[in-house]
Each structure stands twice: as C-alpha cells, then as structure tokens.
N, C-alpha and C positions, 0 to 999 in steps of 0.2 A: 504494500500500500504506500510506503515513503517510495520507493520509486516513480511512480506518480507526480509528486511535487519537486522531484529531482530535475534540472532541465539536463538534457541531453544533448554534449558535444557534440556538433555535427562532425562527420569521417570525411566528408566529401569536400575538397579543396576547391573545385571547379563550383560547387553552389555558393560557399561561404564569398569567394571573391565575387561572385554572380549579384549575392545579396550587398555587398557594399558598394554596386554601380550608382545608383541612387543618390548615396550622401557622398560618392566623388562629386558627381556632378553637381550637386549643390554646394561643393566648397571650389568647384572649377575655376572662377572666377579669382581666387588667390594663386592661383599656381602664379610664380613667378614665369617672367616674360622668357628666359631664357630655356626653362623646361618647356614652354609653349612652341619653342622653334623647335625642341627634341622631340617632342610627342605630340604635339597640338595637331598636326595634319598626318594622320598615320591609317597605315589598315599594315595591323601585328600579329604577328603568328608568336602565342604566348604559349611557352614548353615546360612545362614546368613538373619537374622529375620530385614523385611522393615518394614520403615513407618510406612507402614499402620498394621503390624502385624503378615503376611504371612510368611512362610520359604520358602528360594527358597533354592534347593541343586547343588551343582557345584561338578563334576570331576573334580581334579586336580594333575595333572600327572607331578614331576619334577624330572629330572637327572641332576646330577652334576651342582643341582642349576638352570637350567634353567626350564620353563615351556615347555613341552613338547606336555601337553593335555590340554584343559582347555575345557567344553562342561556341562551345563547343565541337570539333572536328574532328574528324578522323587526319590521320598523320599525314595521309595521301591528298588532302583535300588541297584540290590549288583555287587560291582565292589572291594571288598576285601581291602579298606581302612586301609591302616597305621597307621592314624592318623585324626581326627577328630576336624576341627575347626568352632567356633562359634562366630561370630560376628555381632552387628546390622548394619542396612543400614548407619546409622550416622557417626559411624567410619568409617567405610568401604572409604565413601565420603571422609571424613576428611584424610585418609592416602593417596585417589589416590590424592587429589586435593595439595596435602602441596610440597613444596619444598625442604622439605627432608623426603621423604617415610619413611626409615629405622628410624629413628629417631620416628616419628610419632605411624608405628608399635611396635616398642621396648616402648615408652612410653603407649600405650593401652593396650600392655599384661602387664607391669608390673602393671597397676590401674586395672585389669581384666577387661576390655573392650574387651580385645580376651581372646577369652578361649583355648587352646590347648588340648586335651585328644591323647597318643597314644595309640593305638590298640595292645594290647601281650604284652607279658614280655619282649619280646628283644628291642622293641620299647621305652617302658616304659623306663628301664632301659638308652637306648639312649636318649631319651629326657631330664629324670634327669642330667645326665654328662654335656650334652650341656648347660644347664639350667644354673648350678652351674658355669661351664666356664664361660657364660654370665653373673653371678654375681658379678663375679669374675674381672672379666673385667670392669664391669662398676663402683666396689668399688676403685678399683686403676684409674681410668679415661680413661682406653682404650677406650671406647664408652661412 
C-alpha cells in the first residue's frame, strides 16, 4: 500500500528529456546569444548511450532557439542532420535534474562529457566561431 504514494523514477531517458521540452522553451529566451548561433538553427541527431549501454537516437529540430521537434528514431533514420551530438545517460540526468541547466551543459562539453560534431563545412565552420565566442566569454567571466 506505501508503494502507492511512493512516486516512481522514471527508466526511460528519451521520455524524461521529452518531458522537459516545455520548460526549455519557456526559458529559450535567456539562452545566451552565443549558444543561439550553436544551436538556435539546428535539426540534431541526439545519441545518447544509457546505463545499460544501448544508443537511443532523438530528432531534434530547433529555431530561433527553441525546440520545435523532438521524437525518437531508429539509428538508420536519415533526416539530414546538422549536427550530431553524443552524450551518456549520466549526464544527460545530471543536466535535466541540476538547477542550473546551462551551466551544467557548458561544464560537460567543456570536460567532453558532450560531444558536438557538425555536419559540412558551413556548419563546421559555425560551430568553431560560436565555440571560440564561448571561450571567449567565459575567459573574461561573461559565463
């Protein structure tokens, strides 16, 4: 019977990030300008290796910063990917769970706990700029 008013962790990594698209996009509006040229115009093939050892792969579709798409695929699915990111279930947890996201994300890619790859040369090239901005920024203490 106390099981009942027990709430139960969700297992499923792909729903829990599913459920906090919502309150990204209503804090979208503070993403710094410089993650806005990292990810603000993206369609991301998100890999992100659980637990137990599996890849699950996520569509993720953002404009002007906000999430737009976000749905689950199979590994084969071609949907013309931007940009290609890799992360394990661990972090993944640790950045929806923390009380300052951005912060949490900007410290896992800088230890490579996320991986970013983008996809062509115009992309490439934008993500270096952005990169460098965000270096940039956080050697002087903007971030």
């Amino acid at each position: 019977m106390l099981a009942l008013f027990v709430p139960v962790a969700s297992a499923d990594i792909v729903s829990d990030l599913g459920n906090k698209v919502d309150e990204y996009n209503q804090n979208a509006g503070y993403v710094p300008s410089y993650l806005k040229a990292l990810l603000g115009e993206e369609v991301i093939q998100l890999v992100i290796v659980t637990d137990e050892g599996d890849e699950r792969y996520i569509k993720v579709v953002t404009e002007d910063s906000y999430i737009t798409a976000f749905e689950e695929v199979d590994k084969d699915t071609e949907f013309n990917a931007t940009m290609v990111v890799g992360v394990n279930e661990a972090t993944a947890r640790t950045i929806i769970n923390s009380q300052d996201p951005l912060d949490e994300f900007i410290a896992a890619k800088d230890n490579g706990e996320i991986v970013i790859e983008p996809v062509g040369l115009v992309n490439t090239v934008k993500y270096t700029v952005a990169n460098v901005v965000m270096e940039v920024s956080q050697l002087f203490g903007f971030i």
